[in-house]
N, C-alpha and C positions, 0 to 999 in steps of 0.2 A: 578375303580373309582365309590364314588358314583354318585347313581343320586336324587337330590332332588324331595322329593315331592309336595311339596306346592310351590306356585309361587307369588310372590308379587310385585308389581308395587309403586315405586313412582316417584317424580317428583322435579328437582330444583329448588330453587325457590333463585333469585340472582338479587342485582339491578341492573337491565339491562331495557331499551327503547328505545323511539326513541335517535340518539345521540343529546346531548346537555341539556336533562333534567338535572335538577339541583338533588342534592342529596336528599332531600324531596321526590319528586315526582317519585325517582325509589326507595324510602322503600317504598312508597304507592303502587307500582308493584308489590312488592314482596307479600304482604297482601293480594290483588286483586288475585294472582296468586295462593297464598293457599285455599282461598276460591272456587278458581273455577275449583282448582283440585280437593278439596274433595266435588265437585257438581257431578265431574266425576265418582267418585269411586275410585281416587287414596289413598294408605292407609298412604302416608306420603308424607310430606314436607322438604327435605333436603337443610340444609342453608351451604355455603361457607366462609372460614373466610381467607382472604387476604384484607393487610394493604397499603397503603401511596400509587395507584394509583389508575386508572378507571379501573386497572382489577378485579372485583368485592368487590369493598372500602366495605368488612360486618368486621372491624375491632370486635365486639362481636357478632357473632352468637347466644352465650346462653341469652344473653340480650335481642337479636329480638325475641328467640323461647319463651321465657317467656312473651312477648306479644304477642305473634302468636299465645301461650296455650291459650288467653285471648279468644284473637279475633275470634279463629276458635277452637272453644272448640272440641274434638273426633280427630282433627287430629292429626298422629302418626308424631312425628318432630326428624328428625337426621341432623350428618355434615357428611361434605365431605369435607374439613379437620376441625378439632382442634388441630391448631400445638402444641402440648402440652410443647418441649421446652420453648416455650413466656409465658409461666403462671408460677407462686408458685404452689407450687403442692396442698397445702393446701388449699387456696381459690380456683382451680378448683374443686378438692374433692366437696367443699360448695357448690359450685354453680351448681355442676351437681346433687347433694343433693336438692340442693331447686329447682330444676324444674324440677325433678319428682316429688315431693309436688304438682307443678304450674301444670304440665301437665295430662291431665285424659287419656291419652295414652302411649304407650311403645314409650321411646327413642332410637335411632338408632343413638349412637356417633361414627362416625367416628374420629380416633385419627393418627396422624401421625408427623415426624420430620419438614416437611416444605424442599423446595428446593429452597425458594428464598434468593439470595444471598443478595439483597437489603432490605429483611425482617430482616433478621439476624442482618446485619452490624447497621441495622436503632435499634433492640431492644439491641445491645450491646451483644448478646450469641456467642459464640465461635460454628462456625458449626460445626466442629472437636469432639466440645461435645455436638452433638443434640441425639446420639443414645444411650449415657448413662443418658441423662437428659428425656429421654422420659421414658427410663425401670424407674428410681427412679420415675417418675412423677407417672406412673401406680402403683407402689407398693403403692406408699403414700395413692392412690387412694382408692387400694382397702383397707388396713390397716384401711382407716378411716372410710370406708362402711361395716364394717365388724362388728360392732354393741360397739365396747368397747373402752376401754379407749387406746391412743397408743403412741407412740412418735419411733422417726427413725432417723437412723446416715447412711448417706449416703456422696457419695463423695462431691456432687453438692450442695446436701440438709440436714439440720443439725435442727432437735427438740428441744429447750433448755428446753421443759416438755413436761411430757405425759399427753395428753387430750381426753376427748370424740370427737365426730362428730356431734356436731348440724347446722339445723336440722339432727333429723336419714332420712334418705333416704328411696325409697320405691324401694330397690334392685330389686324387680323382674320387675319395668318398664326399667329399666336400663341393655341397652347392647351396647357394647364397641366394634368395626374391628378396625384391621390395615390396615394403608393403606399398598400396597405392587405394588412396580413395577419391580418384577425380581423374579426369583425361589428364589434366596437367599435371600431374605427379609422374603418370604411367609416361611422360616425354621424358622428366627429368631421370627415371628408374629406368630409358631404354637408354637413355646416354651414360649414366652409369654401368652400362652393360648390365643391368641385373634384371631378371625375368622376374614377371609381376606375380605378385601374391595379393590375392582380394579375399573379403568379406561380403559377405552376398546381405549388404543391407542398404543397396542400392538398385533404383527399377532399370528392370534389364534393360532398357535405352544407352542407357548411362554403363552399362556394363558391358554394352558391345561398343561406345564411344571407348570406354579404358582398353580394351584390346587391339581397336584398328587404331588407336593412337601411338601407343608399346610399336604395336610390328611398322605402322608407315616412320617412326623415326629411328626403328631397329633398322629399319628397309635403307631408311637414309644418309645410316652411318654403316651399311655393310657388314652390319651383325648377324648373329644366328638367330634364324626365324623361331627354328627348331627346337625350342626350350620347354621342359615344363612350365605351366600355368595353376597354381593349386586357386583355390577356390574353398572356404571355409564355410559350410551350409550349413543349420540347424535340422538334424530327420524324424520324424515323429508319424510314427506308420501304424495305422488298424486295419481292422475291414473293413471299414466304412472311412469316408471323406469324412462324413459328423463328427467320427468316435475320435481320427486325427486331429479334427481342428478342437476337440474338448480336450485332448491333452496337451496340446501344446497352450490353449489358455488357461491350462491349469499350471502348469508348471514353468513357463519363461515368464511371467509378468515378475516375481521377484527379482527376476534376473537383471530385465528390466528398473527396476527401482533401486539395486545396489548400483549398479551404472550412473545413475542419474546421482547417488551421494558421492560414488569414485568422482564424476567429473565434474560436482559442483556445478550444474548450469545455471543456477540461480544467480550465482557472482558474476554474470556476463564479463567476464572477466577475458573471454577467448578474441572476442569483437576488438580489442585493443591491441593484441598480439601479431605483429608483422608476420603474414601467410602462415594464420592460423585463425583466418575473420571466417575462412568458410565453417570450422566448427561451429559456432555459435550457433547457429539455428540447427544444425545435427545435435548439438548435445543438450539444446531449448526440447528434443524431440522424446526422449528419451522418458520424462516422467509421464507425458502422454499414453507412451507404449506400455508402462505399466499396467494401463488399463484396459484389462480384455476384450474390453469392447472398442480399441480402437487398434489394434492388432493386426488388422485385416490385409493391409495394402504391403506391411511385413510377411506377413505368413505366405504370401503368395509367393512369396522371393526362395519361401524354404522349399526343403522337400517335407511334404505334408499330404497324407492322405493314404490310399490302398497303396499298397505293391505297385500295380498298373497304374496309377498317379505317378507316383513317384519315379517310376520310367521313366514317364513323358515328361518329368520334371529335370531329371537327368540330363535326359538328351539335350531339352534347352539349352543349358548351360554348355555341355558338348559343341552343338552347334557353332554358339558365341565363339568359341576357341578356349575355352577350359578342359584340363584333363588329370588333373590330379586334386582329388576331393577331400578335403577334410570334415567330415562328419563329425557335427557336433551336439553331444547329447549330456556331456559334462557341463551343466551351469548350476547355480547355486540352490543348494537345497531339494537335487533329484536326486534321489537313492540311487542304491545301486541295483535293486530289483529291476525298475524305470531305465536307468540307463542300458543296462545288459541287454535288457526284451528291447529297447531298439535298435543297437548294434546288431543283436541277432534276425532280427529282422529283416533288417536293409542289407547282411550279409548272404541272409541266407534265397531272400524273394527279390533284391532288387537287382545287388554288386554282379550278379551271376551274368546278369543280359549283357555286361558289358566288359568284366576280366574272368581270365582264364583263372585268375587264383583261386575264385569263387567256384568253378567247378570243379574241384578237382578233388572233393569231397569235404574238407576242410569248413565243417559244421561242427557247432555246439548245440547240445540240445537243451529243451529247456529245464531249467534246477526246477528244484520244487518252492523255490519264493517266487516262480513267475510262471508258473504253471497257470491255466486260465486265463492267461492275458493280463494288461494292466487294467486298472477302471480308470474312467478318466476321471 
């Protein structure tokens, strides 16, 4: 397997606060939160795009990250998903076109089919056809980034002419993962040429299976090995292992249980759905994990715990063949006193062991709403 050399760090940024904030005042969160990641040395801001409830309402991602290019000019802006299903593929094309224009840094689009069933039913797409509407979405994609004039007949998707791509795009800020939650996904993601993008809610068995799967069918079609791999982990860091694991059972079990209403697992409704039967027992998981007390076999997957924890927690993952990190401390109902002190934290005691951005003095200290530390 390989092992990556370089290590990159970013950060979610999702409207999430205290509860009860009205929708205004958690996109001004998200703003806040970019700014004060790249205060820290984080090298990017990853937006979320989920529809119609509080689990993180960013219905367009490319629309906030086009005022994020504004607001917080030099930071590097990705997703972590764009179901690409819900879009025309041609107005995606566009618009991922016009915000490398917008953005003076490299994109990091995470692209994937979407597993909510209530998303689906609500934009009228046949689940059944999300994994041929994603490969047509991507070819359109790149057809029309590819500098010339094009037109395409596909099943989903049908050209009535061939046209240019305006604007041209600035192809080299632009890079594209799949998401992947299973070996067999990360096959069908190296044959698509797209470098994998994972959620660490899987036991690392399973997540050194999704990476020598990627590179042996990357290997097999004479792809680049050489690609970033992000990895999207939860951080929750004290002085103590105890004082980590009491925050984080304090503060993701909600998180926990809006999940479990976004994806409806009661309606077993996933088990009927042509390669989408393996959800059903992940998303049966989910009210479980609500409960603090069964958390444990999760939390292990996170970075949880000291400083020095959290290293060795790092590296794991390093090991596997991951190297670019999305630290995630934006979920539903953490403040932003909460979320800051562990950004700062894992910026200032963790990121350092392993990128040069972090030493370079590039620290925030701490405000006076998080002086003292959190309680858990």
């Amino acid at each position: 397997m390989n092992r990556p050399e370089r290590v990159h760090f970013g950060h979610t940024v999702a409207p999430v606060d205290r509860v009860g904030a009205d929708d205004a005042a958690l996109y001004r969160e998200c703003l806040i939160d970019c700014e004060f990641g790249q205060a820290l040395g984080y090298d990017g801001a990853w937006f979320l795009e989920h529809h119609f409830t509080d689990y993180f309402p960013t219905p367009s991602p490319m629309l906030f990250m086009a005022y994020a290019a504004a607001r917080v000019p030099g930071l590097s802006l990705g997703t972590a998903v764009l179901v690409t299903p819900w879009y025309h593929p041609l107005r995606f094309a566009e618009e991922v076109a016009m915000l490398s224009l917008l953005s003076e840094r490299p994109l990091h689009l995470g692209i994937g089919r979407g597993t909510a069933k209530l998303e689906y039913d609500a934009w009228g797409v046949d689940m059944e056809e999300a994994r041929e509407r994603f490969a047509e979405c991507l070819e359109i994609t790149r057809l029309a980034h590819a500098g010339e004039p094009f037109q395409f007949e596909g099943k989903h998707f049908r050209m009535g002419r061939k046209v240019p791509m305006r604007p041209a795009p600035r192809t080299e800020r632009i890079n594209f993962y799949g998401a992947i939650g299973s070996p067999n996904s990360a096959e069908i993601m190296a044959d698509l040429d797209l470098p994998p993008l994972v959620v660490a809610n899987f036991p690392l068995h399973v997540q050194t299976r999704v990476i020598e799967a990627w590179e042996n069918r990357t290997r097999a079609r004479g792809g680049r090995l050489d690609r970033d791999r992000p990895i999207m982990v939860q951080a929750w860091i004290a002085d103590t292992d105890a004082e980590a694991q009491a925050l984080v059972r304090r503060w993701a079990p909600p998180y926990f249980d809006l999940q479990a209403r976004h994806y409806q697992p009661d309606e077993n409704a996933y088990q009927d759905i042509k390669s989408y039967e393996q959800f059903a027992k992940f998303f049966g998981n989910l009210k479980r994990m609500a409960d603090p007390e069964q958390m444990g076999p999760w939390i292990d997957l996170q970075f949880v715990g000291t400083p020095a924890t959290v290293r060795r927690q790092v590296q794991v993952y390093i090991d596997i063949g991951f190297n670019r990190f999305i630290i995630q401390v934006a979920t539903y109902g953490v403040p932003r006193a909460v979320r800051h002190e562990m950004l700062r934290r894992f910026a200032t005691d963790v990121a350092p062991e392993f990128s040069d951005r972090f030493r370079n003095g590039k620290t925030v200290r701490r405000t006076s709403e998080t002086k003292g530390g959190i309680a858990p």
